[in-house]
C-alpha positions in Angstrom: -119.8 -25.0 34.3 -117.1 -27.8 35.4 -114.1 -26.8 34.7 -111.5 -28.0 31.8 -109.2 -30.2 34.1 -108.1 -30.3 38.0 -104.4 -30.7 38.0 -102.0 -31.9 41.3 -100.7 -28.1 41.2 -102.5 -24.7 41.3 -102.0 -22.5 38.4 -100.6 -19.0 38.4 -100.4 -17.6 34.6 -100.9 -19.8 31.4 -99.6 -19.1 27.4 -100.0 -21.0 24.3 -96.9 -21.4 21.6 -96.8 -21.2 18.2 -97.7 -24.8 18.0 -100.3 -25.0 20.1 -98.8 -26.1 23.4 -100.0 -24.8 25.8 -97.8 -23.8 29.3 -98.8 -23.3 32.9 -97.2 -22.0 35.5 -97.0 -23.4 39.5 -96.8 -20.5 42.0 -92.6 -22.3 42.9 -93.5 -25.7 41.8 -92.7 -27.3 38.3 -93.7 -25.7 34.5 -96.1 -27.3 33.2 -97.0 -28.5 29.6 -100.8 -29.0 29.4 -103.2 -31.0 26.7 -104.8 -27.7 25.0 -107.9 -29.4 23.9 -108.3 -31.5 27.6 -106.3 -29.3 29.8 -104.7 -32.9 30.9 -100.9 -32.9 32.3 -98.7 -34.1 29.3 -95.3 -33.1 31.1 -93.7 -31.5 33.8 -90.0 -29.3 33.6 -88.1 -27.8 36.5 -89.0 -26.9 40.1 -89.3 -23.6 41.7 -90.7 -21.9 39.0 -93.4 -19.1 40.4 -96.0 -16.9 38.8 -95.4 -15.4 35.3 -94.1 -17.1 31.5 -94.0 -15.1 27.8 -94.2 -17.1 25.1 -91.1 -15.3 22.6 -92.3 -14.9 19.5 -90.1 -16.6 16.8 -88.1 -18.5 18.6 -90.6 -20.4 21.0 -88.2 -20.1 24.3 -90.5 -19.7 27.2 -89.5 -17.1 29.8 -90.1 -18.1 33.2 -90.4 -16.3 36.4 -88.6 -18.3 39.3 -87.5 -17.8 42.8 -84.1 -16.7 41.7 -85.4 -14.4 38.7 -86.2 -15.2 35.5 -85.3 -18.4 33.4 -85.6 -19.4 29.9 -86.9 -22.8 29.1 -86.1 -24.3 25.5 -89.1 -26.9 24.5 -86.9 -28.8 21.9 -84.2 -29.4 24.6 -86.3 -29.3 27.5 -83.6 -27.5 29.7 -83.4 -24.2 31.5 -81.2 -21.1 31.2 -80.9 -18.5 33.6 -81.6 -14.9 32.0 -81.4 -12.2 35.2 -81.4 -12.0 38.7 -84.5 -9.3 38.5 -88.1 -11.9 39.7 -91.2 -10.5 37.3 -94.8 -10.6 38.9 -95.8 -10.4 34.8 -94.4 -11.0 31.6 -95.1 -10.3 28.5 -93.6 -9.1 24.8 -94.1 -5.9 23.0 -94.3 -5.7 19.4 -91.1 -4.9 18.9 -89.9 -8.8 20.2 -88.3 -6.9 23.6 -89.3 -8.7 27.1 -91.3 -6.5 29.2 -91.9 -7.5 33.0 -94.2 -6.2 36.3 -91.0 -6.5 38.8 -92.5 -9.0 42.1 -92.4 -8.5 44.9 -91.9 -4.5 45.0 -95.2 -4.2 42.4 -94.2 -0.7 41.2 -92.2 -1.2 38.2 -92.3 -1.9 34.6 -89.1 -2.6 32.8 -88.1 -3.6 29.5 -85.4 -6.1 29.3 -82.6 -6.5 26.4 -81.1 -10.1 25.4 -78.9 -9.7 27.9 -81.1 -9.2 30.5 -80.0 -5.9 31.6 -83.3 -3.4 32.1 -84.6 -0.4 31.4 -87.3 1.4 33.6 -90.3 2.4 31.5 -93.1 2.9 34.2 -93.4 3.3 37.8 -96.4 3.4 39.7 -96.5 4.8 43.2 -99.8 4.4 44.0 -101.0 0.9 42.7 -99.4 -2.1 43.2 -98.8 -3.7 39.3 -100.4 -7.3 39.0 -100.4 -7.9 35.3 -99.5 -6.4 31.8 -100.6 -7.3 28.5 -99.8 -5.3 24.8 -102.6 -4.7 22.2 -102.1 -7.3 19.9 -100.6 -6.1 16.6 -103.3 -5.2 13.3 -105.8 -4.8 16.1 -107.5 -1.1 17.0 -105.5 -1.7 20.7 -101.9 -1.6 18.6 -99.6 0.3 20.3 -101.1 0.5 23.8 -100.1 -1.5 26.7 -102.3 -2.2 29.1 -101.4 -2.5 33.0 -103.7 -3.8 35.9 -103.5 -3.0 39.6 -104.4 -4.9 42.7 -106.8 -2.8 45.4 -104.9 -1.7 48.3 -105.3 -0.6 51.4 -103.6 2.8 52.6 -102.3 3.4 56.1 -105.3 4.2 58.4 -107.9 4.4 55.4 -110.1 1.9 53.8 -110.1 -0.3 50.6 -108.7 1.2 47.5 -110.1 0.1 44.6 -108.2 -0.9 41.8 -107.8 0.5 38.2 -106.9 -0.3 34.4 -104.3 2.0 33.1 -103.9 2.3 29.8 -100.2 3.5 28.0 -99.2 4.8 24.6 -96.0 2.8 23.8 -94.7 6.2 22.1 -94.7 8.5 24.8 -95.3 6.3 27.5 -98.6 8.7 28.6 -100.7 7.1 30.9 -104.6 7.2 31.5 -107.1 5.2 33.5 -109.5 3.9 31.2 -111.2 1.8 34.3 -111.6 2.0 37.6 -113.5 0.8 40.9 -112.5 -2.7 40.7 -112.0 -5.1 43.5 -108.6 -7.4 42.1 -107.4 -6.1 38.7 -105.1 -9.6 38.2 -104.6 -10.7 35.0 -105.2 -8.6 31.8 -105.4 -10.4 28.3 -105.8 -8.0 24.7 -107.5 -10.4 21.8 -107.1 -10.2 18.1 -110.4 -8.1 17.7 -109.3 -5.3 19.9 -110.7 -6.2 23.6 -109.6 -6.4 26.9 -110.3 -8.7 29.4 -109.6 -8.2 33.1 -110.4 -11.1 35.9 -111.5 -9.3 39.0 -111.8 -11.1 42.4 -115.3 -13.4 40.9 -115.4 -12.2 37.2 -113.9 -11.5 34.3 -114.6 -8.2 32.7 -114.4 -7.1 28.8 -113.3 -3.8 27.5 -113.8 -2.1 23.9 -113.0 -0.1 22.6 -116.0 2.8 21.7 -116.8 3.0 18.0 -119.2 4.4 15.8 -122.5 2.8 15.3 -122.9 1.5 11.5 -126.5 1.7 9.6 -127.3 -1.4 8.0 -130.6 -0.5 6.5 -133.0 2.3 6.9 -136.8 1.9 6.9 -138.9 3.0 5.0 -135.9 3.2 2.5 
């Protein structure tokens, strides 16, 4: 179908507030606040902003992958705040309120960040370069899970990896693939009903979670 809006910049990673706004992302060019319903520009903050934002939750501040780390954007003053050094390829909150973030350009880590910006490693993957990470939204049957998507590579002298959803129990931090044999695993999104969905080089896929079938009538009675 056509598409919602063509904007003067290309877009990397998208979030909406808790008042609807909605924010885009430039791959090093200006954040972007966008007409939800439209997808027009309404306004344009910064330059050299890059790939990934999180939305806090409370508070509203936008965190902000740039060239020089990560910023925090305040959309009542409309100014910028540096928060670390440390550049995230994805961002994203737990449950909990804590900043979690897919370290760029080195792809292997996860780390959890405190309000100082001072990290914690939680995951490291040596095999699979991280693109994207996403938490099961809270209430849903995905609570407590984070989910963590992985480009394809290719290894020395071999051919195309595919790539692989993993799946993560925030409690003990085991780790499974629930998917695999994709081309690009780049952005993973949970809903409020308990799927997944995970773009792929020309798609989007949908993961849910397997539950039992439910009888709605028999017949004869």
């Amino acid at each position: 179908g056509a598409p919602l809006a063509r904007l003067p910049f290309p877009v990397f990673d998208m979030a909406v507030d808790g008042v609807g706004r909605l924010w885009a992302t430039t791959g090093g060019g200006p954040l972007l606040q966008l007409d939800a319903a439209t997808g027009a520009l309404v306004a344009q903050h910064g330059e050299g902003l890059t790939q990934a934002l999180a939305v806090q939750p409370g508070s509203g501040l936008l965190y902000v992958s740039s060239g020089d780390g990560i910023e925090v954007f305040d959309p009542a003053t409309r100014g910028f705040r540096h928060f670390t050094d440390l550049r995230g390829g994805s961002l994203a909150f737990d449950p909990d309120g804590r900043l979690w973030g897919a370290l760029w350009p080195e792809r292997t880590d996860v780390v959890r960040f405190d309000d100082r910006g001072r990290v914690d490693l939680r995951l490291a993957f040596a095999d699979g370069a991280v693109d994207s990470i996403a938490f099961g939204a809270a209430g849903s049957r995905l609570a407590g899970l984070l989910f963590v998507s992985h480009n394809s590579s290719i290894p020395v002298g071999g051919p195309l990896a595919p790539s692989e959803l993993t799946m993560v129990d925030l409690l003990t931090l085991r780790r499974v693939a629930v998917a695999t044999g994709g081309t690009r695993g780049d952005v993973v999104r949970t809903t409020a009903d308990g799927r997944v969905l995970l773009s792929q080089s020309d798609q989007v896929d949908v993961l849910s979670p397997i539950t039992a079938p439910r009888v709605t009538f028999t017949n004869p009675a």
